[in-house]
C-alpha positions in Angstrom: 81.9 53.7 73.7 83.4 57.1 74.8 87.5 57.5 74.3 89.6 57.8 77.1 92.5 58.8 78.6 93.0 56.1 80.6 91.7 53.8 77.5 91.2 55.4 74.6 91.6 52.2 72.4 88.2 50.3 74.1 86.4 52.3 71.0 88.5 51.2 68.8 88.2 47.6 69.8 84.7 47.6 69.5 85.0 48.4 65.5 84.8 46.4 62.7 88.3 44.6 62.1 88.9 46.8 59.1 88.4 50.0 60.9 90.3 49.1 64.0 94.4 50.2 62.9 93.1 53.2 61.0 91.5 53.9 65.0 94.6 53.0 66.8 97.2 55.0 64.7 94.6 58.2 64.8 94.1 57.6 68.6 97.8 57.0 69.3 97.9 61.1 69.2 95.5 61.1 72.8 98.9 59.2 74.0 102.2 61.4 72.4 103.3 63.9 74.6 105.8 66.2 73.3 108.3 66.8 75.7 108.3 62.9 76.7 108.7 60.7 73.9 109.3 57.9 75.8 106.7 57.9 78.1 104.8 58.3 75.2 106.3 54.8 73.9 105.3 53.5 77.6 101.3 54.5 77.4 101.4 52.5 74.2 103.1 49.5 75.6 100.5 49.6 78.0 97.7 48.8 75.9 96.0 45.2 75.7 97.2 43.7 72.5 100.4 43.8 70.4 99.0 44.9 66.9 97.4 48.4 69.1 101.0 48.6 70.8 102.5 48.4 67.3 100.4 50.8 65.4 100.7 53.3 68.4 104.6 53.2 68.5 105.0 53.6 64.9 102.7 56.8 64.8 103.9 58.6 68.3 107.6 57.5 67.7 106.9 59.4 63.8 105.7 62.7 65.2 108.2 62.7 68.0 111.5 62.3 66.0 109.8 65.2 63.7 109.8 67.5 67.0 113.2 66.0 68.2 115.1 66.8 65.2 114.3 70.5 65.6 115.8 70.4 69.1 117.9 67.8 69.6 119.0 65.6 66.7 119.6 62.1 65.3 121.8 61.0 68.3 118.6 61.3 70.5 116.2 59.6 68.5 119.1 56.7 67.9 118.7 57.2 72.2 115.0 57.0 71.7 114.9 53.6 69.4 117.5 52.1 71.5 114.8 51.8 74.2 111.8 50.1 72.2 111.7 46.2 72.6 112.8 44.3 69.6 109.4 42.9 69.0 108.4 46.9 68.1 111.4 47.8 66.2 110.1 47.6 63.2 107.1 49.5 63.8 109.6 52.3 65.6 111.8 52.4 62.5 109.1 52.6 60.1 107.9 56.0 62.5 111.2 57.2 62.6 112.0 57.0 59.1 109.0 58.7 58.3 109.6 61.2 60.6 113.0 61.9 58.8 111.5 62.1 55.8 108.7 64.3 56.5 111.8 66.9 58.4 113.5 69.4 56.2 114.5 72.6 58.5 116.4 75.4 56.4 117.1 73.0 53.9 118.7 70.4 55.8 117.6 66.7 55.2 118.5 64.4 57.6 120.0 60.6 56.3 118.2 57.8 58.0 120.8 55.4 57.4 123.1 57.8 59.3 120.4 57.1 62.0 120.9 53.7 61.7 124.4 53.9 62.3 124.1 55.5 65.7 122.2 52.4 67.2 123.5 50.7 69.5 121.2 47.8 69.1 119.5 46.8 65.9 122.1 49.1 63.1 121.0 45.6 60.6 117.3 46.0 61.2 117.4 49.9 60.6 119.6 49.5 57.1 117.5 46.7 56.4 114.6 48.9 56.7 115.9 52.0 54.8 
C-alpha cells in the first residue's frame, strides 16, 4: 500500500508484527508539524489502535520539545504534556525526556526533573520516569 496523509499508518499495518513500531515511530514524522505540537499529538490520537497512537506521541512529542526549547522553554512543553491523556503519558514523557536530552543550545542543558516539576498533572509519573 501507498502512505498517506490522511492514513499513513495502513502501510504499516499491513507489515509483519516485527516491522510494524519501527513503521509507526518513522511515519509519525508525515504527522509533526512544527509550529503545532499539539495538533500534531491530535493526528496521532486519531489513528486506529493504541500501540500506533503510542509510538506516534512518543516520537512527535521528542522532536517538538527539541524545537520548543529553542523558542519557548520548559514551561510550554510542561503546557504541552499537561494536555496528553494519561493512558499516553508515558510514551509523552519518554519523548520529552529524550528531547531534553538530545537539546544542548550554547551550553545550556536543560533538567527534566525540573520539567517534571512544572506539571500540573502527573509530577510522580515524570520523576518516576527520570
Amino acid at each position: 500500500g501507498d502512505v498517506t496523509r490522511e492514513d499513513p499508518y495502513a502501510l504499516c499495518d499491513s507489515l509483519a508484527i516485527a516491522y510494524r513500531d519501527p513503521c509507526y515511530s518513522q511515519l509519525a514524522k508525515v504527522f509533526f508539524e512544527p509550529r503545532d505540537v499539539r495538533g500534531s499529538v491530535n493526528r496521532c490520537l486519531a489513528q486506529r489502535t493504541s500501540r500506533a497512537q503510542g509510538i506516534c506521541i512518543n516520537t512527535v512529542v521528542g522532536i517538538g520539545v527539541r524545537g520548543m526549547l529553542e523558542t519557548k522553554g520548559l514551561p510550554e512543553v510542561a503546557a504541552l504534556l499537561d494536555t496528553i491523556p494519561a493512558a499516553y503519558l508515558s510514551e509523552a514523557l519518554a519523548g520529552a525526556r529524550e528531547g531534553i536530552g538530545a537539546h544542548i543550545e550554547d551550553g545550556k542543558v536543560y533538567d527534566f526533573k525540573e520539567l517534571c516539576r512544572l506539571l500540573a498533572t502527573g509530577e510522580a509519573r515524570c520523576l518516576a520516569q527520570s
